[in-house]
MARLOVEX-895596 format. One record per residue (C-alpha): chain; x, y, z. Coordinates in nm, 2 decimals, decimal comma, padded with zeros to 4 digits, m for minus. Example, Ala and Ser with C-alpha at 12.3 -4.5 7.8 and 13.67 -1.06 7.14 Angstrom:
<atom><chain>A</chain><u>01,23</u><v>m00,45</v><w>00,78</w></atom>
<atom><chain>A</chain><u>01,37</u><v>m00,11</v><w>00,71</w></atom>
end
This chain:
<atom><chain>A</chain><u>00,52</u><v>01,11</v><w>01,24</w></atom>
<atom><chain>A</chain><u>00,76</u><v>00,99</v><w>01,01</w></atom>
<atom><chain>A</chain><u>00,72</u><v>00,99</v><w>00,63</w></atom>
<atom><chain>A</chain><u>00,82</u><v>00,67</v><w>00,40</w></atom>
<atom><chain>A</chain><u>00,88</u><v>00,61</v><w>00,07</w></atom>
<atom><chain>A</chain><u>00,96</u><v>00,32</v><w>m00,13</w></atom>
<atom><chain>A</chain><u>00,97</u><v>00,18</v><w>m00,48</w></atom>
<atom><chain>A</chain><u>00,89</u><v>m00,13</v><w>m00,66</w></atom>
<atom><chain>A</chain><u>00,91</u><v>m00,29</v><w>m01,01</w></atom>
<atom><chain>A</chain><u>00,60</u><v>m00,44</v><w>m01,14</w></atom>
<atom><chain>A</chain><u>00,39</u><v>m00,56</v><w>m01,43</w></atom>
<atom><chain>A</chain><u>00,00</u><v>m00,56</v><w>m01,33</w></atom>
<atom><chain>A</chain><u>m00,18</u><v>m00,22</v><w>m01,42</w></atom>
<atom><chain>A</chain><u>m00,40</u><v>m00,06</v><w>m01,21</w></atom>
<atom><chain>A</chain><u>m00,66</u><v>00,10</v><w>m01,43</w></atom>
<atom><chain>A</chain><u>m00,91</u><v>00,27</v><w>m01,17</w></atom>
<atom><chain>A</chain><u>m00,83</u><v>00,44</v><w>m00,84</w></atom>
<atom><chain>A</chain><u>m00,93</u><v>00,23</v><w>m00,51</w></atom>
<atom><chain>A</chain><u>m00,97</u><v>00,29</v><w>m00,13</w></atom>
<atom><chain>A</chain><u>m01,00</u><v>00,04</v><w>00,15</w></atom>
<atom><chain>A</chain><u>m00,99</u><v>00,13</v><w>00,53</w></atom>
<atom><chain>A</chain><u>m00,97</u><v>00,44</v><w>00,75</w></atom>
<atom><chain>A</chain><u>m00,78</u><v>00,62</v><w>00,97</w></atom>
<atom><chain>A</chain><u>m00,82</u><v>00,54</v><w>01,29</w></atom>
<atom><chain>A</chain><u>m00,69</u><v>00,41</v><w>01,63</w></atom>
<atom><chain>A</chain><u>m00,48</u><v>00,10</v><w>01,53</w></atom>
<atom><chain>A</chain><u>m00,57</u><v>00,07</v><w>01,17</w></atom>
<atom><chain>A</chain><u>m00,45</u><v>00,27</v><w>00,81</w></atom>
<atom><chain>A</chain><u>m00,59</u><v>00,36</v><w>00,48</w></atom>
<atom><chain>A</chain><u>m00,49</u><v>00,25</v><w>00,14</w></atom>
<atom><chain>A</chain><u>m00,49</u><v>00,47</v><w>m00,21</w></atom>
<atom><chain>A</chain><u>m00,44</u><v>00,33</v><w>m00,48</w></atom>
<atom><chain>A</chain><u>m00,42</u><v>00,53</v><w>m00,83</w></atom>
<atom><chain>A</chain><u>m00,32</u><v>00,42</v><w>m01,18</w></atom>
<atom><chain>A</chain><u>00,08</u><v>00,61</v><w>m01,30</w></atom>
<atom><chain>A</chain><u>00,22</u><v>00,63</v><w>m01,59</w></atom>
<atom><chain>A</chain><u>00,53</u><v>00,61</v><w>m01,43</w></atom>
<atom><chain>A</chain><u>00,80</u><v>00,33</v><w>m01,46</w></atom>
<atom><chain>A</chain><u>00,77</u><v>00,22</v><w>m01,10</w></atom>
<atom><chain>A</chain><u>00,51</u><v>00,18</v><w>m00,85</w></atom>
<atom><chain>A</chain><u>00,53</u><v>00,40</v><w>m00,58</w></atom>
<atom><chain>A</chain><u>00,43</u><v>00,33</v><w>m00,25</w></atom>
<atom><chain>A</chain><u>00,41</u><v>00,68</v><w>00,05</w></atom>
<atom><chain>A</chain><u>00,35</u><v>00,62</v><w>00,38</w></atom>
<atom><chain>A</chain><u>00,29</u><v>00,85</v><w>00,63</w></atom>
<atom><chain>A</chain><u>00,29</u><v>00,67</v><w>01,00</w></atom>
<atom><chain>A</chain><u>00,24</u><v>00,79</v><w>01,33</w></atom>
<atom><chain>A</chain><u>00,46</u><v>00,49</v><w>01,43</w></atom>
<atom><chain>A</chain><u>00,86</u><v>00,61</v><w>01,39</w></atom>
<atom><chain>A</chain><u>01,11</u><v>00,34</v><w>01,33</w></atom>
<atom><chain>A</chain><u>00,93</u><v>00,05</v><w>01,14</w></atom>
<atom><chain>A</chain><u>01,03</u><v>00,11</v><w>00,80</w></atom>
<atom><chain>A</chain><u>01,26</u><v>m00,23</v><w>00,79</w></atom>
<atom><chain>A</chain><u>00,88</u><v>m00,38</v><w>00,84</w></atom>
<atom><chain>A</chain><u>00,69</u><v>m00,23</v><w>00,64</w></atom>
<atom><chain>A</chain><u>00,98</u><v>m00,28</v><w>00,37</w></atom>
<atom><chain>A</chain><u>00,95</u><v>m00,64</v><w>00,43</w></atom>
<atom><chain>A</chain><u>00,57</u><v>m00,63</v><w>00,44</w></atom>
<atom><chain>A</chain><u>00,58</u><v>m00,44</v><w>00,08</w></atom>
<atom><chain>A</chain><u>00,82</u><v>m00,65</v><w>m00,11</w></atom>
<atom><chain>A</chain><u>00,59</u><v>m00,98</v><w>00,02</w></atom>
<atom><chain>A</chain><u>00,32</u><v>m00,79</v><w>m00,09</w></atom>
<atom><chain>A</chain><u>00,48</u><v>m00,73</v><w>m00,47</w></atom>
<atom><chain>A</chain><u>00,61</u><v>m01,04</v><w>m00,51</w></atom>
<atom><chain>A</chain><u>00,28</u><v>m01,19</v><w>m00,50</w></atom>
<atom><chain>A</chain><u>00,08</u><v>m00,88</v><w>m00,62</w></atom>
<atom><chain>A</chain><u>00,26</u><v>m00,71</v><w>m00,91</w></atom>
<atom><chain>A</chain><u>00,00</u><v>m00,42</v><w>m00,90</w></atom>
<atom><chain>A</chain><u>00,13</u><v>m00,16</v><w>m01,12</w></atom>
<atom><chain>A</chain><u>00,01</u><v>00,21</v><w>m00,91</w></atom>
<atom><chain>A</chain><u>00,07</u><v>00,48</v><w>m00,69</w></atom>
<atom><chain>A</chain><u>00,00</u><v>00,38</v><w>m00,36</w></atom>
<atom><chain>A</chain><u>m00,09</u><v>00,63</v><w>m00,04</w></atom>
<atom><chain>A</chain><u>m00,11</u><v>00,46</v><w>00,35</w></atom>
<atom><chain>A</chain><u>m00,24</u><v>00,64</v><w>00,63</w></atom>
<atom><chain>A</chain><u>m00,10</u><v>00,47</v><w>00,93</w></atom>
<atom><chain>A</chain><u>m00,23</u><v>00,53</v><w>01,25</w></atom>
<atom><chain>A</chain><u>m00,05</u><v>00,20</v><w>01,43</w></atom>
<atom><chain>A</chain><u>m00,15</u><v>m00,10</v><w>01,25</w></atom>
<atom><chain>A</chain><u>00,00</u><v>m00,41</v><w>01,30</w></atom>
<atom><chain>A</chain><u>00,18</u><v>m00,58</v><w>00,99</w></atom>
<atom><chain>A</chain><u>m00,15</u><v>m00,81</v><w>01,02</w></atom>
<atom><chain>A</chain><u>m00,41</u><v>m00,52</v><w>00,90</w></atom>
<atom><chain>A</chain><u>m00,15</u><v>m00,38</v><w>00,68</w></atom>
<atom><chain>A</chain><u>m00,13</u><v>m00,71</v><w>00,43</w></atom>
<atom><chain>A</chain><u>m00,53</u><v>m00,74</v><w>00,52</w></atom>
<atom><chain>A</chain><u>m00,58</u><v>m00,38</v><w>00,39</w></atom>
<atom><chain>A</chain><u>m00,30</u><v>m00,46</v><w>00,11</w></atom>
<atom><chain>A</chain><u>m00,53</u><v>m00,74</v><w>00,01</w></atom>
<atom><chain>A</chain><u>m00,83</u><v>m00,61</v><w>00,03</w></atom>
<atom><chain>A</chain><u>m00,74</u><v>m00,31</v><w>m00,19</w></atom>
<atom><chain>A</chain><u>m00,61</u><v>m00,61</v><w>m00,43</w></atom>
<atom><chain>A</chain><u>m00,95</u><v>m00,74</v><w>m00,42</w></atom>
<atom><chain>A</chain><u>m01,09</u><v>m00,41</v><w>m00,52</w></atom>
<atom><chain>A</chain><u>m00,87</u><v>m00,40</v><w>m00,84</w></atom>
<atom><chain>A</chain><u>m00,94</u><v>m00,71</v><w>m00,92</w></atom>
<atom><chain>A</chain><u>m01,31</u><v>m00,68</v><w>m00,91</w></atom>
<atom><chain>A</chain><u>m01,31</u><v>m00,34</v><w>m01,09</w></atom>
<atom><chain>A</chain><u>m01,17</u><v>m00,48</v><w>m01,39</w></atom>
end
């Protein structure tokens, strides 16, 4: 298991909490919750050591076309960087929708 952190600059507020995916063989979860901190926040807890030069580049992608302003939580449980911007997006999608 390893246990990654990361943090981001960004505009868009996230004003309700959100949850997309599960936990499961090959996929992950995604938290969202509104901060009143500075930064957005993203924690990720993986059972897949070594790929935090991916999911880094999978976030800032992410960011730079999503500003989402939030605390963010992932499950991972081995997901490839494909479900990880589809669970990204959908989570998006669920912002988006709630507002």
């Amino acid at each position: 298991m390893e246990k990654l952190n990361y943090k981001f600059d960004t505009q868009e507020e996230v004003k309700e909490p959100v949850h997309v995916g599960v936990v499961a063989s090959g996929d992950l979860e995604v938290l969202v919750y509104p901060t009143t901190d500075p930064q957005t926040t993203v924690e990720i807890v993986t059972g897949s050591d070594g790929f935090g030069e991916v999911w880094k580049n999978v976030l800032d992608r992410f960011f730079a076309r999503y500003p989402l302003h939030a605390d963010f939580k992932i499950n991972d449980f081995g997901a490839t960087p494909g479900v990880v911007n589809l669970r990204l997006a959908q989570a998006m999608e669920e912002i988006k929708h709630g507002e």
